[in-house]
C-alpha positions in Angstrom: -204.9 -146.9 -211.5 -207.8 -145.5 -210.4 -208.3 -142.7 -207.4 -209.3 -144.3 -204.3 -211.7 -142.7 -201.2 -209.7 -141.6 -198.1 -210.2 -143.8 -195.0 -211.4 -140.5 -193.2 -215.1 -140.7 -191.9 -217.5 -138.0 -193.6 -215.6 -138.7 -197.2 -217.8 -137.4 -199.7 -218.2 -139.8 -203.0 -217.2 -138.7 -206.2 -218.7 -140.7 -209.1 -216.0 -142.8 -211.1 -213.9 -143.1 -207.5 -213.1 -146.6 -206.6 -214.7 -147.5 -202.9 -214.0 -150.8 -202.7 -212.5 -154.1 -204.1 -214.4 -157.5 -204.4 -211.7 -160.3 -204.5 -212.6 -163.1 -206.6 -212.5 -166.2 -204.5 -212.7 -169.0 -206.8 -209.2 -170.1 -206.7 -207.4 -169.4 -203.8 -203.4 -170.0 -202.6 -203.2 -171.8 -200.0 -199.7 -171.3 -198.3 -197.9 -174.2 -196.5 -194.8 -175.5 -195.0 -192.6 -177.6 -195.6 -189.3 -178.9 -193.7 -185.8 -178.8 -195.6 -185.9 -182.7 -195.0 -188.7 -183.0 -197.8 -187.9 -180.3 -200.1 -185.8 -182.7 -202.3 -189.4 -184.9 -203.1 -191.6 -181.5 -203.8 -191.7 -180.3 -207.3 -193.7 -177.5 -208.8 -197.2 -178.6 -210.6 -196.7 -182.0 -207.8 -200.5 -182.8 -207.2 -201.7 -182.1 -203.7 -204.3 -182.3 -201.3 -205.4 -179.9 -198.5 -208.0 -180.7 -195.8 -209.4 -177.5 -193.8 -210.2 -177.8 -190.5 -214.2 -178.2 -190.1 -214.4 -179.9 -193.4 -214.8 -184.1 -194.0 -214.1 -182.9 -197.4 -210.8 -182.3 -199.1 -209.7 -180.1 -202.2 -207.8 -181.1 -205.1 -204.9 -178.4 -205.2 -201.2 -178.7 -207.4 -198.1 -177.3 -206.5 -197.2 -173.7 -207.9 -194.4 -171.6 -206.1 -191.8 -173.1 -203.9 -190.0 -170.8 -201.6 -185.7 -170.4 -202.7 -185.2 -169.3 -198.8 -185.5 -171.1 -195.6 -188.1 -169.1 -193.5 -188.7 -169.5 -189.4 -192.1 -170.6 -188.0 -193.4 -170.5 -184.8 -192.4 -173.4 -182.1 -196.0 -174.0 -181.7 -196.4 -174.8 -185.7 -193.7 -176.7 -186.2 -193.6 -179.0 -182.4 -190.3 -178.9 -182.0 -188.6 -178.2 -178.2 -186.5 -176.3 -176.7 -183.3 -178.8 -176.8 -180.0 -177.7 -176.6 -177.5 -178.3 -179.2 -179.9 -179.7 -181.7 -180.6 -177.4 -184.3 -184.1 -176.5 -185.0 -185.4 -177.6 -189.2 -185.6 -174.9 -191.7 -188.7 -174.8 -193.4 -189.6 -173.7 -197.1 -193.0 -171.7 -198.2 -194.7 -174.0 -200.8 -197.9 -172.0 -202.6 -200.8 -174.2 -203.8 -203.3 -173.2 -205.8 -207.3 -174.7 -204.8 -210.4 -174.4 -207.2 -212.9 -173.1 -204.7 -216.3 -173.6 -207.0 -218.1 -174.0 -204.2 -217.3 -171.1 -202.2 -216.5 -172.7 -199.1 -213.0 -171.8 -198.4 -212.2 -168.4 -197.1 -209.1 -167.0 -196.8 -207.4 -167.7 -193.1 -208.6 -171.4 -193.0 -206.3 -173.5 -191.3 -205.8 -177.1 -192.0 -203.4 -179.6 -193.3 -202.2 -180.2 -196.9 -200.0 -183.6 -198.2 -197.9 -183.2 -201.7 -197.7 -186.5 -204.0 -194.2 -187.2 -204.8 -193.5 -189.7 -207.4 -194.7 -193.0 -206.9 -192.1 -195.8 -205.3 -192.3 -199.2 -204.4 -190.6 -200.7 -201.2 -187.1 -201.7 -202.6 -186.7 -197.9 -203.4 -187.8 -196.3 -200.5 -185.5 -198.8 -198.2 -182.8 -198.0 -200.7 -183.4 -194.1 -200.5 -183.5 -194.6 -197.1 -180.2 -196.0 -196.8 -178.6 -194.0 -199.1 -179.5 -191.2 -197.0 -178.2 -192.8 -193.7 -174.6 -193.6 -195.6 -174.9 -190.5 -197.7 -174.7 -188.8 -194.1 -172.1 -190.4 -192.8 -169.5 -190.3 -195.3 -169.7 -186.5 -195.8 
């Protein structure tokens, strides 16, 4: 590793010190979140889609690091309420990864972001659905 300037003002330069980094912004993670309720339908490399806020445009984006620990998130990010005796969802961090060629993502956009699970016709999702519901009840 190379020696780095202070942060004091009136440093002098010496040649070969490092002054500053230049990050390379054309692929960037974007980090989401994701309820415990759909973590059983995410699976790393799962394509996915983000749209920033500002943009009509969307990026293409895949899947790369799922979280193995429940994290908390703000009430505001999440809209849930202050009920009592309901507990509040557990949400996972899910890392995708965005080809920025462009350049016009920088990092601390906000936006939204939706992961394809595997495709399904409508027999299995009302079957998954009620497998779920019985699933439930009988444990």
């Amino acid at each position: 590793m190379s020696p780095r300037v202070q942060d004091t003002l009136g440093s002098t330069v010496v040649p070969g010190v490092e002054i500053l980094q230049v990050a390379d912004l054309g692929s960037l993670r974007a980090r989401i979140y994701v309820s415990e309720w759909d973590m059983n339908k995410i699976k790393t490399g799962a394509k996915a889609r983000i749209r920033v806020d500002g943009f009509v445009q969307g990026w293409e984006s895949e899947t790369n690091r799922i979280g193995s620990r429940p994290t908390e998130i703000s009430q505001e990010l999440s809209g849930e309420s202050n009920l009592n005796g309901v507990t509040p969802l557990h949400y996972y961090v899910v890392d995708l990864i965005v080809a920025n060629t462009e350049g016009q993502l920088r990092p601390g956009m906000a936006g939204l972001a939706r992961i394809y699970g595997k495709r399904q016709n409508v027999a299995e999702m009302v079957w998954e659905g009620i497998r779920n519901f019985w699933g439930r009840k009988f444990w």
